[in-house]
LUMVOKE-242410 format. One record per residue (C-alpha): residue in three letters; x, y, z. Coordinates in steps of 0.5 Angstrom, whole numbers, plus 500, padded with zeros to 3 digits. Example, Ala and Ser with C-alpha at 12.3 -4.5 7.8 and 13.67 -1.06 7.14 Angstrom:
2
{r:Ala, X:525, Y:491, Z:516}
{r:Ser, X:527, Y:498, Z:514}
% end
This chain:
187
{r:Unk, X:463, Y:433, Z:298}
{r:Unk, X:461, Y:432, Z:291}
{r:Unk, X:465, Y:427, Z:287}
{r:Unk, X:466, Y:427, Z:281}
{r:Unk, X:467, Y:422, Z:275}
{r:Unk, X:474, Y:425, Z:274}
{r:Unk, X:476, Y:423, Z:281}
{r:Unk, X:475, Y:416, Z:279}
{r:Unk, X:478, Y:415, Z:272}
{r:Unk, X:485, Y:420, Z:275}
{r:Unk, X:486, Y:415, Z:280}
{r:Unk, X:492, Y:410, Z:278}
{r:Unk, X:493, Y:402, Z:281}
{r:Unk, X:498, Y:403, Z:285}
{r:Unk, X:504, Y:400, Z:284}
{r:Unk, X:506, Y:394, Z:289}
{r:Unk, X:513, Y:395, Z:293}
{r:Unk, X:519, Y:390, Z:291}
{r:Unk, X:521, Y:385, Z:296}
{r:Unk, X:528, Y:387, Z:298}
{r:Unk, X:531, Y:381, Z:302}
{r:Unk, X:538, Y:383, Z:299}
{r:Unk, X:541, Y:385, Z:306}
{r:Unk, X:537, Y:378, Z:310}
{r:Unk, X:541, Y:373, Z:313}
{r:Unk, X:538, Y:366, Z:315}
{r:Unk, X:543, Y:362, Z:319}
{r:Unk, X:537, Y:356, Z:320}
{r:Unk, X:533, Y:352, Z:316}
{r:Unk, X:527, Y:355, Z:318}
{r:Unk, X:529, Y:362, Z:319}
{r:Unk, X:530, Y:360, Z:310}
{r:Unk, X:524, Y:357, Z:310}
{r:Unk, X:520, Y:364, Z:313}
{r:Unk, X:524, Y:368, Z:309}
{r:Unk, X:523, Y:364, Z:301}
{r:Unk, X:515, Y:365, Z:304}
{r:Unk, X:515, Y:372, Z:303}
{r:Unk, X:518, Y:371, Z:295}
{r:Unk, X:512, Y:372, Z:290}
{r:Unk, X:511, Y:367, Z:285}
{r:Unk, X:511, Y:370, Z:278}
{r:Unk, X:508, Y:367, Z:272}
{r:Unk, X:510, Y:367, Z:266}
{r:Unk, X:504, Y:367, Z:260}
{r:Unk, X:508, Y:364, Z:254}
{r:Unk, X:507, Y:368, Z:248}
{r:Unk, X:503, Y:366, Z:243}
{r:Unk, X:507, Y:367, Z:236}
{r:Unk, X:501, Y:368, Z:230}
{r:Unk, X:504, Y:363, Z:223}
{r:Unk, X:504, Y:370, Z:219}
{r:Unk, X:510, Y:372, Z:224}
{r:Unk, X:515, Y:367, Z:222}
{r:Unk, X:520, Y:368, Z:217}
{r:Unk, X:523, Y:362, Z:213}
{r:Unk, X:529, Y:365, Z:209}
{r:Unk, X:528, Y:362, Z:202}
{r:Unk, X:536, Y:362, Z:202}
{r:Unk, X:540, Y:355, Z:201}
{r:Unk, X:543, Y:353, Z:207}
{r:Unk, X:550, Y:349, Z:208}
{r:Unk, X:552, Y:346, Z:213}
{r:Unk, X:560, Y:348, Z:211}
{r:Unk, X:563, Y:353, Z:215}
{r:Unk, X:565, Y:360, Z:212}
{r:Unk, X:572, Y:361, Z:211}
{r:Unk, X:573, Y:367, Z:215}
{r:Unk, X:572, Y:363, Z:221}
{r:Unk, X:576, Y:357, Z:220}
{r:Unk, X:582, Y:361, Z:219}
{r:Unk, X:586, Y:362, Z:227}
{r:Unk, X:584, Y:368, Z:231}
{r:Unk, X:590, Y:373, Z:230}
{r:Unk, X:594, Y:375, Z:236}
{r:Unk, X:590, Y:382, Z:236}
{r:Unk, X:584, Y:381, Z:236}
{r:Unk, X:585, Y:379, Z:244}
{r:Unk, X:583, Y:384, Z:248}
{r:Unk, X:589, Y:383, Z:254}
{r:Unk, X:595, Y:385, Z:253}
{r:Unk, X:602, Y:380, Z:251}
{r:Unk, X:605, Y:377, Z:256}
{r:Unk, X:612, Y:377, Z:254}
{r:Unk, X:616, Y:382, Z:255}
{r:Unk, X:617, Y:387, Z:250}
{r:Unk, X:625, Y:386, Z:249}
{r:Unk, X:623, Y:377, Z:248}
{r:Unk, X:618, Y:379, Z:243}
{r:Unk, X:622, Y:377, Z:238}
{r:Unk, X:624, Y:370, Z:240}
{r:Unk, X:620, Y:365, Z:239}
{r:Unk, X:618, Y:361, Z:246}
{r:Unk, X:617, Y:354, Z:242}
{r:Unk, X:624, Y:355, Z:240}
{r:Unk, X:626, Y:356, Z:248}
{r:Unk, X:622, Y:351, Z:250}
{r:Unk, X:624, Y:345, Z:246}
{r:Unk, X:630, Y:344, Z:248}
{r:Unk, X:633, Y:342, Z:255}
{r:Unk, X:638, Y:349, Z:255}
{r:Unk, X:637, Y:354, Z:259}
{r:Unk, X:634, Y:359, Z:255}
{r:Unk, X:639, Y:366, Z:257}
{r:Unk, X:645, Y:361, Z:253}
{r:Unk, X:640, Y:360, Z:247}
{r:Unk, X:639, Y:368, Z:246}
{r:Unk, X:643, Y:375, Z:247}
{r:Unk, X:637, Y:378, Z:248}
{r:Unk, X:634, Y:380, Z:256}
{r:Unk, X:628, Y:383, Z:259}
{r:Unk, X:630, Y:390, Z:263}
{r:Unk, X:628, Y:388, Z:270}
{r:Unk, X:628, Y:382, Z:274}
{r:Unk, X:622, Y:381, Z:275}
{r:Unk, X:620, Y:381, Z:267}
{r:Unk, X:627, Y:376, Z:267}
{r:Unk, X:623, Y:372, Z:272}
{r:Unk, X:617, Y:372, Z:269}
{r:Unk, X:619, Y:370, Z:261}
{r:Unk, X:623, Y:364, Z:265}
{r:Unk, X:617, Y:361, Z:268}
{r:Unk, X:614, Y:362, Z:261}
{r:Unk, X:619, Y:358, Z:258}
{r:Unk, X:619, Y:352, Z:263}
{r:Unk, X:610, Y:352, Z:262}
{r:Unk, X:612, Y:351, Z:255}
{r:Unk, X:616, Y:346, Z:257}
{r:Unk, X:612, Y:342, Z:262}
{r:Unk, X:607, Y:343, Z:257}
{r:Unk, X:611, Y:339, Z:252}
{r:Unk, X:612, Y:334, Z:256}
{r:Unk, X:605, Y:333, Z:257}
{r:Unk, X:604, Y:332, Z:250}
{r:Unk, X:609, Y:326, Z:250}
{r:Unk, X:605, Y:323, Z:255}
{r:Unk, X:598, Y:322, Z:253}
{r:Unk, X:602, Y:320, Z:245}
{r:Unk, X:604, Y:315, Z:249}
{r:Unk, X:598, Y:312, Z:252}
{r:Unk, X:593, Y:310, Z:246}
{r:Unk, X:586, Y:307, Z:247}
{r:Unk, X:588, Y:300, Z:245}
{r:Unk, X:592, Y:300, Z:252}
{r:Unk, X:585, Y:301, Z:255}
{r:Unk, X:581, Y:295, Z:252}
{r:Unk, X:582, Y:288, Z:254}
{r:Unk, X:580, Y:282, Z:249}
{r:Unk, X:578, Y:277, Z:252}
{r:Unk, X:576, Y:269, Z:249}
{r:Unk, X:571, Y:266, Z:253}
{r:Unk, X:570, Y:258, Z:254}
{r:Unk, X:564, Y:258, Z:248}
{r:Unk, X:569, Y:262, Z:244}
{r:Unk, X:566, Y:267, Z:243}
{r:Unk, X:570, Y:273, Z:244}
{r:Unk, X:568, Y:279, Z:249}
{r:Unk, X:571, Y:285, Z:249}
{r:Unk, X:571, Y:289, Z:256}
{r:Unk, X:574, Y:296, Z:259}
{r:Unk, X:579, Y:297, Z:264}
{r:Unk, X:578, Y:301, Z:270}
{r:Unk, X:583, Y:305, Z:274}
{r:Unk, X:586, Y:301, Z:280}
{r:Unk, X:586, Y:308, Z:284}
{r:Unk, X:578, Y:311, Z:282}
{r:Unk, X:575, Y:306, Z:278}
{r:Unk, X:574, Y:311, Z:272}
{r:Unk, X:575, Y:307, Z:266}
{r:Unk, X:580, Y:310, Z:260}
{r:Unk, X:584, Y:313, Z:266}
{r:Unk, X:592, Y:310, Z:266}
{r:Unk, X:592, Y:311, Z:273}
{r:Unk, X:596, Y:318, Z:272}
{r:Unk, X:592, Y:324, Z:273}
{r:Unk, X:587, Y:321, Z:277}
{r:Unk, X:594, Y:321, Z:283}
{r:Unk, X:596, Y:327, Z:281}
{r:Unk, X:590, Y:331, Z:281}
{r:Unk, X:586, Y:327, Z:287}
{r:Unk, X:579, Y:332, Z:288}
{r:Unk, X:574, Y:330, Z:294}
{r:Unk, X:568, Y:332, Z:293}
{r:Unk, X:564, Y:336, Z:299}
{r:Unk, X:557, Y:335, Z:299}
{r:Unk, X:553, Y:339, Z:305}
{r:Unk, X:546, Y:338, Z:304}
% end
């Protein structure tokens, strides 16, 4: 049995089996333990980047923005389809929207089936509701929030007023009760 050099050199490291635990469930504490044990910890060696590898663009730079990308994104750039059916195309929602008219007496034009005429009204009513919130935050300003108060030395302080209902400061006290979320913590 002779062995020879060739032998030694052909011979490849073999390449170390991946871990799959995709398909394990740990239902304890200890069970996640025993199985984060069997994870490796992969070291990552940062690269060294030589000076000579960097480039400095000898270009004058603006902090203004292009032209191209302040103009509005055009409706067919989105990759989804419009929503309003094909027939009300040609009516503007805003229009609908803007006035307390149900909007089948404000236009001839009906979408085919029912379930586009459901569809196209409730798309009325949300920019109407969206309207109506739009009025309501105008109408609360950040002055409502702040209290100037004069002390007895005279000298006058300024403090902000916290919610009643969630003690967050510049909150009127609206949309914290209507959208009131508990937060679950499960450590």
């Amino acid at each position: 049995m002779a062995i020879k050099l060739d032998d030694f050199l052909s011979k490849k490291k073999e390449v170390a089996p991946i871990l799959d635990l995709s398909k394990c469930t740990a239902n304890s504490k200890e069970e996640l333990k025993k199985l984060l044990e069997k994870v490796p910890e992969y070291l990552e060696i940062p690269e060294k980047i030589k000076p000579e590898d960097i480039k400095v663009r000898e270009k004058d730079f603006t902090f203004k923005t292009p032209k191209r990308e302040l103009k509005p994104p055009s409706i067919r750039e989105y990759q989804f389809v419009d929503p309003v059916p094909a027939e009300m195309r040609g009516v503007r929602l805003e229009d609908l929207s803007s006035v307390n008219i149900p909007w089948k007496m404000l236009t001839p034009l009906r979408p085919k089936n029912k379930l586009e005429d459901e569809f196209f009204s409730r798309l009325v009513e949300l920019g109407k509701l969206r309207l109506q919130t739009e009025e309501r935050e105008k109408r609360i300003s950040a002055t409502d929030f702040v209290r100037k108060m004069k002390s007895k030395a005279g000298i006058v302080e300024t403090r902000v007023v916290s919610c009643r209902e969630c003690g967050e400061e510049f909150c009127a006290g609206e949309a914290c009760t209507e959208f009131l979320y508990e937060v679950k913590k499960n450590f």
